[in-house]
N, C-alpha and C positions, 0 to 999 in steps of 0.2 A: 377512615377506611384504608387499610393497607391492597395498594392495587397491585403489587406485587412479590410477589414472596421470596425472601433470601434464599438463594440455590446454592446448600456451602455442604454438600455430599463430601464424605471423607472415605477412601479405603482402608479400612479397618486392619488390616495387617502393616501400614507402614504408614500412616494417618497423612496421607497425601490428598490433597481436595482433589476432586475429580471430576467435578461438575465443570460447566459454565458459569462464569460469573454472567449475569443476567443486567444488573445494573451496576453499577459502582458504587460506590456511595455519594459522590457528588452530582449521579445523573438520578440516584433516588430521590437526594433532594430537590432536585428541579423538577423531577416526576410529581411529588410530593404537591408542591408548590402548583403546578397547575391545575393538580384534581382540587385541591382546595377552592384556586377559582372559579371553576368550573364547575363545584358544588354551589357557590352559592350563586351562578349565573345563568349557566345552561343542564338540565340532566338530560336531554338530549347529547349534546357532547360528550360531558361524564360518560353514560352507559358506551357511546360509541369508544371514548378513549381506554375504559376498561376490559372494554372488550375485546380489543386489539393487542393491549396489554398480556391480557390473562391468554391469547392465542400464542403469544412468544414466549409468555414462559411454560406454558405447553410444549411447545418445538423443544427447547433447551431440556425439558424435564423427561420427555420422546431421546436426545440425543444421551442426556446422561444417563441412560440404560445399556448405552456397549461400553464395551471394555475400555479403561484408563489406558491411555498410549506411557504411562509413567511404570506401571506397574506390570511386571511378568506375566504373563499367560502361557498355559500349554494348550494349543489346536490342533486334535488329532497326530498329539506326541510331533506338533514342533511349535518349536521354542517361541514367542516374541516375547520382545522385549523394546526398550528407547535402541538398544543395541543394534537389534534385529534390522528396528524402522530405518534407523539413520545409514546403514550399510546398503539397503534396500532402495532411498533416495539417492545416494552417492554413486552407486553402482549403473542406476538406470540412465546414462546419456542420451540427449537429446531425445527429441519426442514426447507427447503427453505423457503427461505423470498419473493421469487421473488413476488408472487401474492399479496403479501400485502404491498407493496412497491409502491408509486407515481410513475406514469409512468413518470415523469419528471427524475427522479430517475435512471430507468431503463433505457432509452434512451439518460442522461446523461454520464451513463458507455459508452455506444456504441462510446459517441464524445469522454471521454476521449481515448479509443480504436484506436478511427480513427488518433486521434492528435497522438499519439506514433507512429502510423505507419506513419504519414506523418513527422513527424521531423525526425525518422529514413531514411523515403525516400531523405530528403532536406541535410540531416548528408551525405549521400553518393553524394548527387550535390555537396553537396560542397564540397567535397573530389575531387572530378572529376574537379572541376571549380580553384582549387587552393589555396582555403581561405586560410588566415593565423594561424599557429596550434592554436592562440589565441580562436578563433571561431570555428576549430572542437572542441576543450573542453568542449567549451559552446552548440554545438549541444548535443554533448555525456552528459553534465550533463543534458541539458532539458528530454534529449528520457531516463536516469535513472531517473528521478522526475518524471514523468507521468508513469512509469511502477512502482513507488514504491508506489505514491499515491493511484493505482487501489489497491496493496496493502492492502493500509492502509484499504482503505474502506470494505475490504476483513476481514483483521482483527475484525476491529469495528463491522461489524454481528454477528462477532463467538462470541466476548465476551457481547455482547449484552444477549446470548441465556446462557452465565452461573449465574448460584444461587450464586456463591461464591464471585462475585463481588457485592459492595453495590448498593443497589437499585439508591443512588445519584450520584454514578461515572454512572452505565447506562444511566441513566436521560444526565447526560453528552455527553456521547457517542452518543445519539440520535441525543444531540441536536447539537452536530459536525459535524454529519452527514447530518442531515438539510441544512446545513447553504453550506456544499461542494455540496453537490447536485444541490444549486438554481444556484450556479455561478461556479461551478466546480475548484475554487481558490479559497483557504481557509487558512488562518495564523495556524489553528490548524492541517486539515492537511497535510499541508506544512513541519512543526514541525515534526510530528512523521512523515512522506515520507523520513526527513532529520535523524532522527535516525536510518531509515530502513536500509538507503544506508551506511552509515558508516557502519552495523554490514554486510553487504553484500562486502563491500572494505575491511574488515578486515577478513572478510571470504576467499577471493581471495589472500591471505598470508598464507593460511594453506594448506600444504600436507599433509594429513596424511598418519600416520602409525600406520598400523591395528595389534595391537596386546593385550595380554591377563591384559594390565593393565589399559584398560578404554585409555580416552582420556586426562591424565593427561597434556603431552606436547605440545601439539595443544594450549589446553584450553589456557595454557601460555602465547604460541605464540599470539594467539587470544584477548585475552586482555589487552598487551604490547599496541596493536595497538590501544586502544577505549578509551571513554574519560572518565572523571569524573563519568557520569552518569551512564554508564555500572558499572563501579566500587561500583557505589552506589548498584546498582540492585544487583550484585555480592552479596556484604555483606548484603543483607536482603534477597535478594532469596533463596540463597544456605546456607542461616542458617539454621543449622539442627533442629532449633526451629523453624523455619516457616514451617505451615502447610504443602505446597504443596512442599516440599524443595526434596522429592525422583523425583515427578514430572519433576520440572525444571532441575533435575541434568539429568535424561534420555532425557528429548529434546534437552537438552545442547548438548549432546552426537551423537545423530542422525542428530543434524545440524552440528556439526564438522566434523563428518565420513561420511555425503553425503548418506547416507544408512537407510535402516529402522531399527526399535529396532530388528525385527523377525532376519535379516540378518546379524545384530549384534553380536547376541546372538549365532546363529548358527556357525558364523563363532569364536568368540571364544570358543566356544565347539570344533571345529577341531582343530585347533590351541592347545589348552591345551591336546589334545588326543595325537595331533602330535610331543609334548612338544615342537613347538617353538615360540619363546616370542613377536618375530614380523615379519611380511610381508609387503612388500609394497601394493600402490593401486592394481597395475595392477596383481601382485600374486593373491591379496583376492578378486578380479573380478573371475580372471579364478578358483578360487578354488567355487566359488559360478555360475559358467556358465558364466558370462555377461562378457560384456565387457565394458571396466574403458572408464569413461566420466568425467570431469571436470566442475564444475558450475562457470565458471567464466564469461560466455558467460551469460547476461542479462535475455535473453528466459528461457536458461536452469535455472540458479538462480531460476526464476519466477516457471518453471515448479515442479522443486525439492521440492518449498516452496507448491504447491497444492498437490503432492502427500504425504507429510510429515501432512499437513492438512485435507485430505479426511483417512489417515492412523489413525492418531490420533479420528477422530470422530466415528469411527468403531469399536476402542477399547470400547471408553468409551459410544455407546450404548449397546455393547455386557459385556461391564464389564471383558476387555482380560489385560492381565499384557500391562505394556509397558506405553508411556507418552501418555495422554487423549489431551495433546494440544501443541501447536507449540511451539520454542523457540521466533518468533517472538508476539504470543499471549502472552506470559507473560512476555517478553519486554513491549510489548504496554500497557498493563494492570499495568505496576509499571511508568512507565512515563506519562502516562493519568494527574495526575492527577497535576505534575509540568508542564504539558503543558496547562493547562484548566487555571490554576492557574496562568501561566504569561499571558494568553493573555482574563483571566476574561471573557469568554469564545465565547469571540471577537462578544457580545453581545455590544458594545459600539458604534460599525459601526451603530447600527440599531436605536440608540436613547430608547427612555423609551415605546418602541411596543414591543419588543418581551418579554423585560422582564416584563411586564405588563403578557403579556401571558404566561412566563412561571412560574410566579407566580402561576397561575392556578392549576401546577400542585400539589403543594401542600395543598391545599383547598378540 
């Protein structure tokens, strides 16, 4: 029994997909794989997982009824186009984007939403059903891809809205954005979704220890674990001749100790008052009231990264000490442009239409 149906809509004037991609092909097959066990184990299950199933590809087959963000439209004699979109993000600084964003756009987050929480549902069936640890893996790495992707897309607004990036890596960023928007599976970003997770796996190897010397041994620990690329980032970030180098050292900082710069700061002022040189988590929790939480859990990851993001934007309208932007924002913002760069910015899928069109932009 096919429990879901291939979503591979094309528009007919310029044979460009338009749909959602719904599953991949290597989450069909692990899709595949579980209804089979779950045929011959539970049909209780089965029906429940079909049916959750058959509600997403409903949403997707609901969204693929507005307009391709790829393909021209006229609306009451004005124009859109990828053109139109990407002039439209670029233009709008600072502030939510949401109302100036394609509703495909908007309503495409919501499926990626729904997919995380139904593979996470399907991740515990099959926990329950017995799958082989081969395929919980595979569940647990699809439901981190789809939480790291909303990410990503998360990322790419914010650095959309700064001055300090070139107007052509934006131009980029739009047009990455575009392109995940119409089908919700994108080579670009797929790419940066896959650096996110690494700095968040390597993340889940540091305990720290909160004391008056900065986050020296962490950081160690931290980048033992990452690859080339972070290493690259390293030595041009945190060179003290690159512009925004106090910047990145303090997000550095606040994504290692799990804490904000405010809570930081406060607490080694007690510490250095108290003269001692370090405490563990759960000391510098109770010396600050809270109580110690670990981000190793997906959710919480995810949640750390928006308060660390909503924290940082508030600085930097008010103009308050402290890092104006995430350690993931200025990740994403140094590999941008070696990912656009390998995959020429997967403008190929589409034949000589969109770069016809995005030629535009420079005219």
């Amino acid at each position: 029994m096919e429990p879901v149906k291939k979503n591979s809509g094309l528009d007919a004037r310029n044979s460009l997909p338009t749909n959602l991609i719904v599953l991949s092909q290597s989450e069909r097959l692990l899709v595949d794989r579980l209804v089979q066990v779950l045929t011959e184990s539970s049909s209780a299950l089965l029906a429940g997982t079909l049916s959750r199933l058959a509600d997403m590809q409903s949403l997707a087959d609901s969204i693929a009824r507005f307009p391709s963000l790829l393909n021209p439209t006229v609306v009451l004699g004005d124009p859109r186009n990828p053109v139109t979109i990407i002039n439209r993000l670029i233009l709008r600084h600072q502030g939510d984007k949401t109302l100036y964003m394609p509703s495909k756009a908007t309503l495409g987050k919501s499926f990626l939403v729904t997919k995380y929480h139904t593979f996470e549902l399907l991740r515990q069936v099959a926990e329950k059903a017995g799958m082989p640890e081969e395929d919980m893996r595979e569940f647990q790495n699809i439901t981190a891809m789809l939480l790291f992707t909303l990410m990503v897309e998360d990322v790419y607004l914010t650095l959309l809205d700064s001055e300090k990036i070139a107007h052509v890596e934006r131009l980029q960023i739009a047009t990455a954005l575009i392109f995940s928007w119409e089908h919700r599976s994108d080579l670009i970003a797929n790419d940066t979704a896959l650096a996110l997770q690494s700095v968040w796996h390597a993340r889940t190897q540091i305990v720290p220890v909160f004391g008056t010397m900065g986050c020296k041994a962490e950081f160690v620990v931290f980048s033992q674990t990452m690859d080339t690329d972070w290493i690259r980032f390293v030595r041009s970030r945190l060179d003290e001749h690159f512009p925004d180098h106090d910047d990145v050292e303090l997000a550095v900082e606040e994504f290692l100790m799990g804490i904000s710069y405010e809570q930081i700061r406060e607490l080694r002022q007690i510490l250095i008052g108290k003269k001692i040189p370090a405490i563990s988590r759960e000391e510098a929790y109770r010396l600050m009231g809270e109580t110690a939480h670990a981000d190793s859990d997906l959710n919480d990851f995810y949640m750390g990264y928006t308060i660390r993001r909503d924290n940082a934007a508030v600085r930097k309208r008010l103009n308050l000490p402290g890092p104006q932007n995430t350690l993931e924002y200025h990740y994403m913002a140094f590999t941008l442009s070696q990912v656009v760069e390998r995959h020429h910015l997967d403008m190929t899928r589409y034949d000589e239409y969109f770069l016809t069109q995005f030629s535009a932009l420079g005219q």
